[in-house]
N, C-alpha and C positions, 0 to 999 in steps of 0.2 A: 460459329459464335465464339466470343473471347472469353467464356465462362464455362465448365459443366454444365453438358445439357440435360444431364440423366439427372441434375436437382431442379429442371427446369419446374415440375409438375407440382413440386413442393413448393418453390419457391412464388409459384400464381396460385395454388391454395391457400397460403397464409396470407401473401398480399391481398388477395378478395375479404379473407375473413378480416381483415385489418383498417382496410380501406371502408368496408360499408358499416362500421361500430362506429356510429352515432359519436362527434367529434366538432372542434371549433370550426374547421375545415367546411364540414356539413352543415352548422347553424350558418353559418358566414353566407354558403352558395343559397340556400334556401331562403334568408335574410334578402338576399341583393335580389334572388330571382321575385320574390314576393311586392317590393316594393319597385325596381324599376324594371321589372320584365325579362323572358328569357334570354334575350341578346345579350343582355348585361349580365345575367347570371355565366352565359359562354364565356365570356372576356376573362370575369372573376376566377372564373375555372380553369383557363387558360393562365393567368398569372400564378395561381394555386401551383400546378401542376410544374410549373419551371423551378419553382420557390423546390418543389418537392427536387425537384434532379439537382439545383443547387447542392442541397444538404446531401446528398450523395457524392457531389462533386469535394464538399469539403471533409465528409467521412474517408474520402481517400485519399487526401492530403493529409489528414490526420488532424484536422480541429475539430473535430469531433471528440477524439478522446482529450483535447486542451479542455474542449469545455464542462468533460465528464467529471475528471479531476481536478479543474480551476474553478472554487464556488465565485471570487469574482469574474472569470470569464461567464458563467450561468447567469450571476444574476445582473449584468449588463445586460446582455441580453431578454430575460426577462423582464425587468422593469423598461427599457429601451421598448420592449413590446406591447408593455401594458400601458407606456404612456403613450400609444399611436393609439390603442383599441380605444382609449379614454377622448382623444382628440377626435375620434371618430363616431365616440358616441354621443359626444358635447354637442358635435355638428349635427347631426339626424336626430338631435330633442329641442333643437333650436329650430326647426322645420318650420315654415310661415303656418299659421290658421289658412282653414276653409275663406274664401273669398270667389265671389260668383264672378266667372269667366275667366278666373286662374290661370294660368298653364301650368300643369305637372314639366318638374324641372326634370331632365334624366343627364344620368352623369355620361362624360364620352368612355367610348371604348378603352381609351387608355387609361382612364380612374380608373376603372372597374378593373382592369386588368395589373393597374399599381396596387389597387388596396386589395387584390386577392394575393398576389406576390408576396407583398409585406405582410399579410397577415400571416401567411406561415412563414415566412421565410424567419421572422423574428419571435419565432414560439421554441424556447431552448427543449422543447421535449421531442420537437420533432429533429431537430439537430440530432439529439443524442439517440430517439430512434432509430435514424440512418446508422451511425456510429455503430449502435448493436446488432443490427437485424441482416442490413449486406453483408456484413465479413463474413456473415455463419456459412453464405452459398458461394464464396473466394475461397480457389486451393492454388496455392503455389504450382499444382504441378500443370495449373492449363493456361499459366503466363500469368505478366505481370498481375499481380492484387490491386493494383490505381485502375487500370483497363476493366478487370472484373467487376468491382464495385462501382465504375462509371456504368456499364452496360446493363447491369443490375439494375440501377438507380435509370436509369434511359428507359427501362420494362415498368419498374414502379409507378414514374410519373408518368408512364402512358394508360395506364392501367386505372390511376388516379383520374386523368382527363374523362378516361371514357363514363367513369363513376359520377365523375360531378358532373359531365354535361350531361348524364340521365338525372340526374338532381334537379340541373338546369331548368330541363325540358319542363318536368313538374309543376316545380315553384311557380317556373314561367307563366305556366298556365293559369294559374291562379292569382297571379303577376298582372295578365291581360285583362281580368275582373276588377281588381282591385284600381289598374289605372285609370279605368274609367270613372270615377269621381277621387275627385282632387281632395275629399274631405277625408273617404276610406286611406290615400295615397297619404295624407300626411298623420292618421292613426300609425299606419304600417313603418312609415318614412319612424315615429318614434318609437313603435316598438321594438325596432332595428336599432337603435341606438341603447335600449334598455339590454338586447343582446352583446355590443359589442360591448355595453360597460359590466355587463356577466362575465365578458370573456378576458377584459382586464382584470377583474377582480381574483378569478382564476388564479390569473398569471401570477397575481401580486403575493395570494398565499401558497404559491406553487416551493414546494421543496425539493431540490438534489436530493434523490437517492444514494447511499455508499457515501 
């Protein structure tokens, strides 16, 4: 492996303890898996989880610390974020009424897989997470620091994956209940939208640390 392997143990203990603390990440997957079912909570998860190795990919290029020490590098990014979760939550309170012989709409795979992408990909804390958290398990002395913190960040967002598609599965399941009337599907369809405009609001009084 391109990293110390003797911080391997440490370094999947605090990612577990880090990954399953209750987070936008987890409302987001539980949100998509409740109203359009487990398949689409997968996809969500899957976009989730690239977004995650991204921010690794840019903690080793070093935009990470741009954005730790740039308050306007942070807060583009942060309002950039808050006004997607806003767009996203305008759209699912705009949901049509109950009407007999409806069709529940379900978004394709590849929504689901953009709006889990973007939702982390544009949350500046998970930026600066990456930033903090890889370098600790990077030592010069087992090669390149860009290789280490890629490979790092490659173990995180799989680790990630496996976490939210047990998320998935869940929500899913209670995703399969709910789709079957079109009336519960468009309650749920808004109360998804009252989530993502929690998690813009979030963002919006979100403050830089240091």
């Amino acid at each position: 492996m391109p990293f110390d392997t003797s911080v391997l143990p440490v370094f999947l203990a605090a990612s577990v303890v880090l990954l399953i603390t209750p987070g936008p990440d987890v409302a987001f997957v539980v949100a998509t898996g409740a109203t359009q079912g487990r398949r689409s909570a997968l996809w969500a998860s899957a976009g989730i989880a690239l977004a995650m190795f991204g921010h690794a990919v840019l903690a080793a290029v070093g935009v990470a610390a741009i954005v730790a020490t740039s308050p306007l590098a942070f807060d583009a990014i942060r309002l950039g974020g808050a006004a997607y979760l806003v767009f996203l939550g305008c759209k699912s309170l705009r949901a049509k009424p109950f009407e007999a012989g409806a069709q529940t709409t379900v978004r394709s795979p590849f929504e689901n897989f953009r709006r889990g992408f973007l939702t982390n990909l544009l949350n500046p804390k998970a930026i600066l997470f990456s930033g903090v958290f890889l370098p600790q398990f990077a030592s010069p002395a087992f090669g390149p620091i860009f290789e280490q913190i890629v490979a790092l960040g490659a173990v995180l967002a799989l680790l990630g994956l496996l976490f939210q598609a047990a998320v998935s599965v869940a929500s899913g399941s209670l995703g399969q209940w709910l789709l079957s009337s079109p009336r519960r599907q468009v309650m749920l369809e808004r109360l998804m939208g009252v989530v993502f405009l929690g998690l813009a609001a979030r963002l919006i009084v979100m403050e830089r640390k240091g």
